[in-house]
C-alpha positions as CSV (number, residue, x, y, z in Angstrom):
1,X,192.6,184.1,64.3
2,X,193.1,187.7,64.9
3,X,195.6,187.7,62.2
4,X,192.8,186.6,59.5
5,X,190.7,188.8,60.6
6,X,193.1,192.0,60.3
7,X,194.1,190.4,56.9
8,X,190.3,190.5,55.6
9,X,190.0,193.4,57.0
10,X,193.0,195.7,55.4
11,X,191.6,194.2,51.9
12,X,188.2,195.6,52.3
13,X,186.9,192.7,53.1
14,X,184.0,191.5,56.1
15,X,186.5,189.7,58.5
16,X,185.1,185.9,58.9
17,X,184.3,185.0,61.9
18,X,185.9,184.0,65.0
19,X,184.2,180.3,64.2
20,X,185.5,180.0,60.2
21,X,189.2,181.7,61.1
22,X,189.2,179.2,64.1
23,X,187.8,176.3,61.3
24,X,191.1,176.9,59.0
25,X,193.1,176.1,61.1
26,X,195.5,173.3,60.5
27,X,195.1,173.9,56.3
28,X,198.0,175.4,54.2
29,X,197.3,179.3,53.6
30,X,196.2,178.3,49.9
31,X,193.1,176.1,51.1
32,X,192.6,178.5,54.2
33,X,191.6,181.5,52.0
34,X,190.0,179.9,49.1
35,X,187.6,178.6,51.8
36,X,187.7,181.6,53.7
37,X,186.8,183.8,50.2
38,X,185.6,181.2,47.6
39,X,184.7,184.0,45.5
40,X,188.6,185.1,45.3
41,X,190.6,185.1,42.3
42,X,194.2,184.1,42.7
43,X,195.6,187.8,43.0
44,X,193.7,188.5,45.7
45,X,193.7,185.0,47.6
46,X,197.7,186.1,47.4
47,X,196.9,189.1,48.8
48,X,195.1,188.5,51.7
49,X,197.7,185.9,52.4
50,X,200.6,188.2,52.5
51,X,198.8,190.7,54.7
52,X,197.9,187.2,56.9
53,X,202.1,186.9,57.1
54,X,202.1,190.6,57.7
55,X,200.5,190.2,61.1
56,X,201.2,186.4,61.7
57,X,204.7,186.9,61.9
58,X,204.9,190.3,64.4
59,X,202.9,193.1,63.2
60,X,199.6,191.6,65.3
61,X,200.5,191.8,68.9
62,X,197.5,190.2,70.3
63,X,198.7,187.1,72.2
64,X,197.8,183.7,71.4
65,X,195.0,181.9,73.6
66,X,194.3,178.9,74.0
67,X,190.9,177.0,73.3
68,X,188.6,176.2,76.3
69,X,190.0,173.2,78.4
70,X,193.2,172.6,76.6
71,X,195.1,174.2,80.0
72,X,192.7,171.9,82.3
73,X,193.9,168.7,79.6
74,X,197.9,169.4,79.5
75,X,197.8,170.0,83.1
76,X,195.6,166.5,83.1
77,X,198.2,165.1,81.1
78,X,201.3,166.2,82.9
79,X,199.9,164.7,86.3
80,X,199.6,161.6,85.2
81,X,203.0,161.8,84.2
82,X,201.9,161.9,80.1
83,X,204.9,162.9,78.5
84,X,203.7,165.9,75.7
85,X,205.3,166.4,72.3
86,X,204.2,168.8,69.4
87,X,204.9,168.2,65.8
88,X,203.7,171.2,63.9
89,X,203.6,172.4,60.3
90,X,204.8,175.9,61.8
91,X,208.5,177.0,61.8
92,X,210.2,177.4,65.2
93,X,209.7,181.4,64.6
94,X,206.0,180.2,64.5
95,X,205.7,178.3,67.2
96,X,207.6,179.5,69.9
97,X,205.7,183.1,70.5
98,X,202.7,181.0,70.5
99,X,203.9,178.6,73.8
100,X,205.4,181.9,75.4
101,X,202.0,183.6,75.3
102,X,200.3,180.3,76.5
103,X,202.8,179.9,79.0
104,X,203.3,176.1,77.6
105,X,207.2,176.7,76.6
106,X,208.1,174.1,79.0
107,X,205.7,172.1,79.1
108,X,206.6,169.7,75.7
109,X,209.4,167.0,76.1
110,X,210.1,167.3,72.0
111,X,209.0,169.7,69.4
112,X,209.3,168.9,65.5
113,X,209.3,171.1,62.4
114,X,209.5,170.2,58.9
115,X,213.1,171.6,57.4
116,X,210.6,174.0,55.5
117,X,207.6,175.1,57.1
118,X,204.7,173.9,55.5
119,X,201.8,175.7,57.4
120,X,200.1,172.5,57.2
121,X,199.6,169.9,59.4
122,X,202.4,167.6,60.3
123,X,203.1,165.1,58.5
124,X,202.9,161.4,60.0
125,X,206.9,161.1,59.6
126,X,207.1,164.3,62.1
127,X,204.8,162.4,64.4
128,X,207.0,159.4,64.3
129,X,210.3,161.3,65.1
130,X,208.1,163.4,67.8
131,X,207.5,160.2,69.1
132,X,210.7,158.8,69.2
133,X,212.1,161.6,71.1
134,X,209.6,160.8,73.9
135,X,210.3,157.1,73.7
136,X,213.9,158.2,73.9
137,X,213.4,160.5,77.0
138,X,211.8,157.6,79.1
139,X,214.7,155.3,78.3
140,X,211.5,152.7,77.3
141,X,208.3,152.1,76.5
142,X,207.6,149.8,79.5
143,X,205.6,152.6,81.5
144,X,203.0,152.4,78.9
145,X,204.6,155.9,76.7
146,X,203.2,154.2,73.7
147,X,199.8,153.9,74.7
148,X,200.1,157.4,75.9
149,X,201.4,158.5,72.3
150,X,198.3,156.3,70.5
151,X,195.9,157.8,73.0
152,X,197.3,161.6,72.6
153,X,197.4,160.7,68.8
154,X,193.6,159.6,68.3
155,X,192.9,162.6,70.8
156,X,194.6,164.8,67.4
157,X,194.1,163.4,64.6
158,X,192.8,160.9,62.1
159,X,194.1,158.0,60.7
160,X,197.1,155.6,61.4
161,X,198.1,155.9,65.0
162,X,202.1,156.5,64.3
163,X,203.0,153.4,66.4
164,X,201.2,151.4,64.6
165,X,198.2,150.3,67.2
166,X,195.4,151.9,68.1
């Protein structure tokens, strides 16, 4: 979020708020600021979305938080013996800082990435192969890892459960 808001800001522009930067997340750049500045012509959108890269990808040095309770839920999780993937839109380069300053590196049997980032929300076939790794770390599904994975995935996101059920 703070990323956004530097970017608005070194245009000239009123930062959004903490609530709409936090709102955009999970849409490409491209539908992020045209929702962010509807006003925008295309010049500009590109602007502000090269000064977000600017600080996304090491010029902003303020460390990644998480939001309220997800700590209390992946510790939840991980006592009930939940085993936790992420399949992300975001390159490695993107994602790793982000665990390291939540202190969750280690805390994710699987990670997937698209061969090119997108900056979008996975897509379901990077759900599937995220799941798959997990399946394939318990050996089986017979301890009930794909009721965890329907669960975790209705928990995330709409649509098709990547198992098929739920």
């Amino acid at each position: 979020m703070a990323s956004i808001r530097a970017a608005f800001a070194d245009m000239g522009k009123q930062p959004p708020s903490r609530e709409a930067a936090r709102d955009v997340i999970g849409l490409s750049l491209t539908d992020a600021m045209a929702r962010l500045w509807p006003g925008a012509d295309d010049t500009q959108r590109s602007r502000v979305a090269e000064r977000y890269r600017f600080y996304n990808h090491g010029a902003d040095e303020t460390p990644s938080i998480l939001f309220p309770g997800a700590r209390e839920l992946v510790d939840w999780l991980l006592q009930r013996d939940y085993l936790l993937a992420v399949a992300t839109g975001k390159s490695r380069r993107g994602l790793d800082p982000i665990l390291g300053d939540t202190g969750l590196s280690d805390h994710f049997h699987a990670t997937q990435f698209p061969p090119r980032p997108t900056g979008v929300r996975p897509l379901p076939l990077a759900i599937e192969d995220c799941s798959s790794s997990v399946y394939n770390h318990t050996g089986s599904d017979n301890d009930g890892a794909e009721d965890k994975v329907n669960a975790a995935w209705q928990l995330g996101e709409r649509g098709p459960s990547p198992t098929g059920k739920g």
